[in-house]
VODODO-658516 format. One line per 3 residues: number of its first residue (from 1); their letters; for each residue x, y, z of C-alpha. Coordinates in steps of 0.02 Angstrom, whole numbers, padded with zeros to 5 digits. Layout:
# residues N
NUM = A = X,Y,Z | ... .
//
This chain:
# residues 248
1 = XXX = -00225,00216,-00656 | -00378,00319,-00611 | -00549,00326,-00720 .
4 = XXX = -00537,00394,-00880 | -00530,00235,-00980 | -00691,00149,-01057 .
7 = XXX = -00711,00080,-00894 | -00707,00253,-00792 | -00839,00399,-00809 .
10 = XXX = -00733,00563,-00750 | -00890,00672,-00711 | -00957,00535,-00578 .
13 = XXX = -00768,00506,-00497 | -00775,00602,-00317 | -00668,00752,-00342 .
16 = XXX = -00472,00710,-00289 | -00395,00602,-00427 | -00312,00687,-00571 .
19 = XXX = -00419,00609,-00719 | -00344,00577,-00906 | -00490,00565,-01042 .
22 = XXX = -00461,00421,-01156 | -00333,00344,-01032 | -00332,00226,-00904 .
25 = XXX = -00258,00071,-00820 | -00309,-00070,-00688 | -00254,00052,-00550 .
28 = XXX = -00443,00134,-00587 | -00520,-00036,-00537 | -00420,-00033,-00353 .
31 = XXX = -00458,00145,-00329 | -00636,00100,-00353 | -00624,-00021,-00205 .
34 = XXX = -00526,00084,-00085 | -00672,00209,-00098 | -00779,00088,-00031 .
37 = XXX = -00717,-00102,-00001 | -00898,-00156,00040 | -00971,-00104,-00120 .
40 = XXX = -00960,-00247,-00225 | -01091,-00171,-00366 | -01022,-00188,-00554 .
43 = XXX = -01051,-00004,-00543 | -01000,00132,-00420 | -00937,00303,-00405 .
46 = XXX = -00895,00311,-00601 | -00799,00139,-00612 | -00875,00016,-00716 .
49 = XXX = -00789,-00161,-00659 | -00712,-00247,-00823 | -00706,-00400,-00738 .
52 = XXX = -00780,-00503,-00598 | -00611,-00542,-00529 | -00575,-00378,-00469 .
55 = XXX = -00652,-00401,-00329 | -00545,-00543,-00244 | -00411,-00439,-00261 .
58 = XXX = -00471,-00343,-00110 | -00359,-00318,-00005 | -00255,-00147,-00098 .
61 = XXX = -00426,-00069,-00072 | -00474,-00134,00106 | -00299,-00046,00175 .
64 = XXX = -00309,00111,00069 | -00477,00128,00128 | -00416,00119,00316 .
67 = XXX = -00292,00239,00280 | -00404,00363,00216 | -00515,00335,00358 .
70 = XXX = -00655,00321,00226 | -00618,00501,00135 | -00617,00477,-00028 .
73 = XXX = -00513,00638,-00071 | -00387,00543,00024 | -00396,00392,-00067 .
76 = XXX = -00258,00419,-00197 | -00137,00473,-00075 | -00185,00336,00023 .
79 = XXX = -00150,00199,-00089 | 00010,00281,-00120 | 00059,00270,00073 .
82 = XXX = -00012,00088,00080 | 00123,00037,-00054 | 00271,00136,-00005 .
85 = XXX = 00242,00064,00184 | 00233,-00105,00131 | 00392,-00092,00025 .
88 = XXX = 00477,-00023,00172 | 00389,-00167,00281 | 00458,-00301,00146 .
91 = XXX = 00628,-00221,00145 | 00646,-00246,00323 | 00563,-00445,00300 .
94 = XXX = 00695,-00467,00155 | 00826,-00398,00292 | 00768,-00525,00444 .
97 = XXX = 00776,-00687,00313 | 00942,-00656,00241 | 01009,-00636,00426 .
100 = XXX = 00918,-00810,00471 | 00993,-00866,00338 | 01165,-00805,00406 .
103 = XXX = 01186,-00659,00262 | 01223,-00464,00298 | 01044,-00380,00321 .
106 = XXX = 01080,-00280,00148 | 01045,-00447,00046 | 00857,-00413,00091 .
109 = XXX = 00854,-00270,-00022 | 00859,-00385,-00152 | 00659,-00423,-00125 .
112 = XXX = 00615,-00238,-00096 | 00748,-00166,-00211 | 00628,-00271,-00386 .
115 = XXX = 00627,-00135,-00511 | 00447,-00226,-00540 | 00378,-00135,-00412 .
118 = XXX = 00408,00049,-00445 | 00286,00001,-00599 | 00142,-00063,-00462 .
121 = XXX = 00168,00071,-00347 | 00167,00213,-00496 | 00009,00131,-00549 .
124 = XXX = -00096,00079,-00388 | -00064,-00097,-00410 | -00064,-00232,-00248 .
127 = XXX = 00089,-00341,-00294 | 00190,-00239,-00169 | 00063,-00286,-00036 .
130 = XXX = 00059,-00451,-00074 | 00232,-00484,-00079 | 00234,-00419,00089 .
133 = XXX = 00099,-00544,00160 | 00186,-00661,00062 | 00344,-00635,00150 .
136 = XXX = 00281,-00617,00298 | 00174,-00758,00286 | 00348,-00868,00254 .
139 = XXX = 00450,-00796,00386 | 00318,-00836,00531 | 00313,-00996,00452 .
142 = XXX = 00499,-01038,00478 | 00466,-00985,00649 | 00344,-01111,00680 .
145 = XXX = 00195,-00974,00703 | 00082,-01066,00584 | -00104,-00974,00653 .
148 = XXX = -00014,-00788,00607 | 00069,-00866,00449 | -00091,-00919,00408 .
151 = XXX = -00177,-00752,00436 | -00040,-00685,00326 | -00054,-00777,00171 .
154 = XXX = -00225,-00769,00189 | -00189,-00568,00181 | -00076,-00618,00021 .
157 = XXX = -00227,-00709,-00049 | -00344,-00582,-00028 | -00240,-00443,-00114 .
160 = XXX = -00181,-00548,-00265 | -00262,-00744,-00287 | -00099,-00793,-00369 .
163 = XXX = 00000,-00796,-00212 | -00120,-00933,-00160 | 00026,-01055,-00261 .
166 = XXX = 00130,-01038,-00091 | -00012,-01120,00026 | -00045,-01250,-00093 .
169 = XXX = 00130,-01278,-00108 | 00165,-01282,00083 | 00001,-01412,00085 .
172 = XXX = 00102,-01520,-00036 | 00268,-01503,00077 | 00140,-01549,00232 .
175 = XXX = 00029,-01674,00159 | 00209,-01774,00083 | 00277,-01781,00263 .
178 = XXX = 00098,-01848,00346 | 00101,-01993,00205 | 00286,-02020,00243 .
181 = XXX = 00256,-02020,00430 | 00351,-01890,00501 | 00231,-01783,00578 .
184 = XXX = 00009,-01800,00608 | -00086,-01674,00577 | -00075,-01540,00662 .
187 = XXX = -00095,-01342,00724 | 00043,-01305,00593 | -00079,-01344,00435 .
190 = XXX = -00163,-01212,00470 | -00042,-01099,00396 | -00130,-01184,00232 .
193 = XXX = -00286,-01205,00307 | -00334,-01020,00361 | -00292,-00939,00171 .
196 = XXX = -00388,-01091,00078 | -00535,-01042,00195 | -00518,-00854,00174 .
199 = XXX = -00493,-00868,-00025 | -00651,-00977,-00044 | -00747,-00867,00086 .
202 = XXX = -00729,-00722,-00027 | -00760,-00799,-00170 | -00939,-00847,-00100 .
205 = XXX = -00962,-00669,-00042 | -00926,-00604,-00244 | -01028,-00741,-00280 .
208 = XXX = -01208,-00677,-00185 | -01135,-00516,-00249 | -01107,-00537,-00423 .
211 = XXX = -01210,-00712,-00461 | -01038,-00768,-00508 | -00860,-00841,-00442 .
214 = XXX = -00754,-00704,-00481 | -00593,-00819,-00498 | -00714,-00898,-00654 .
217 = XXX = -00699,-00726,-00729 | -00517,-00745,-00731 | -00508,-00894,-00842 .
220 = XXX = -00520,-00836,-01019 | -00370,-00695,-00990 | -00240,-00765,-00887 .
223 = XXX = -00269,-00980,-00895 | -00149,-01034,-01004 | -00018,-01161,-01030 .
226 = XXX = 00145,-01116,-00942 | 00252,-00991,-01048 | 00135,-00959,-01172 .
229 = XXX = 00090,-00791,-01126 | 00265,-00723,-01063 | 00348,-00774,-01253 .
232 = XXX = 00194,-00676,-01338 | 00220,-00543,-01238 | 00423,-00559,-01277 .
235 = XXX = 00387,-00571,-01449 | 00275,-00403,-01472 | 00415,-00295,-01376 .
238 = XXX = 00542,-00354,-01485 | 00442,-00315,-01632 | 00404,-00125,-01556 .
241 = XXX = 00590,-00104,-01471 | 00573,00078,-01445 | 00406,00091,-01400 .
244 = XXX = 00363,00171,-01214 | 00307,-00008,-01148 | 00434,-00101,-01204 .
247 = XX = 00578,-00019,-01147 | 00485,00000,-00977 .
//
């Protein structure tokens, strides 16, 4: 996933990355942030952005770039590290809720163990990450710490907008239980309260960046009706069964 797609001009990428002509995946678009999380131009070191909603999806880049303490020869060895630690990180989470739960600590492998994310790491993706903040974000929940739940699925958030489904979904749980009576409202909501905040503070800052919301930029591609997407996707692998991608 480095530049060397339409969207990636080798001779302008800072030396480091091993570059494929003619190739290229999303992993080029997080690279481009981990060089610099606070660039937010369409264009920078040889990375065109396809998209506007790359850049909510910050938070890959943000902790790559800390790794790399800002060297970008560093960079793809960084975002490397980043994953690998937060699969270890999320193995251990996985390991702490199955023995809550009153289940051998192996069961947890079952989150870290998703064959899913040997595809993300191999290709600089953040669902690793974010399943990590997600985690996290859940366990510190069912410990009643709702400000550093908060903080980490606002982390989640940051690194991929979909995991913003479990703060809604824990406002739902919350909101159902003030209606019914059974608690007021309270320190705990901000464990929904501080990633709502966070999501829509970063969409403002894309916004005076870009003149746009990125999640709007996200609309035409991946809004759909449930399913949808998933069975046309099912139905092109079937039709190409020994093709590289499909039996990936």
């Amino acid at each position: 996933g480095r530049p060397g797609a339409a969207s990636g001009d080798p001779a302008k990428a800072p030396p480091g990355p091993c570059v494929f002509p003619g190739r290229g995946y999303d992993g080029q678009f997080y690279y481009r942030l981990a060089l610099d999380p606070a660039d937010l131009a369409h264009r920078a070191f040889g990375v065109t952005l396809d998209a506007g909603f790359r850049i909510q999806r910050i938070g890959l880049g943000a902790l790559s770039w800390l790794a790399s303490a800002g060297h970008h020869q560093l960079v793809p060895d960084a975002e490397i590290a980043v994953n690998l630690a937060a699969l270890t990180v999320l193995a251990y989470l996985g390991a702490v809720f199955a023995r809550d739960a009153g289940r051998r600590a192996a069961w947890g492998l079952l989150l870290s163990g998703f064959w899913g994310f040997l595809f993300s790491i191999g290709r600089d993706l953040p669902e690793v990450v974010a399943s990590c903040f997600l985690v996290a974000g859940l366990l510190l929940l069912r410990r009643d710490r709702p400000v550093a739940a908060g903080l980490a699925l606002a982390a989640a958030a940051l690194t991929l907008e979909t995991t913003l489904d479990v703060a809604i979904a824990v406002f739902v749980v919350f909101g159902v239980q003030v209606l019914r009576g059974r608690r007021r409202p309270g320190r705990r909501d901000l464990a929904w309260v501080l990633p709502g905040l966070a999501f829509v503070a970063w969409q403002a800052v894309g916004w005076a960046a870009t003149g746009r919301l990125p999640m709007r930029a996200d609309t035409g591609d991946n809004l759909a009706f449930p399913f949808v997407n998933p069975l046309g996707a099912t139905v092109h692998y079937l039709a190409h069964p020994f093709s590289a991608s499909a039996l990936v």
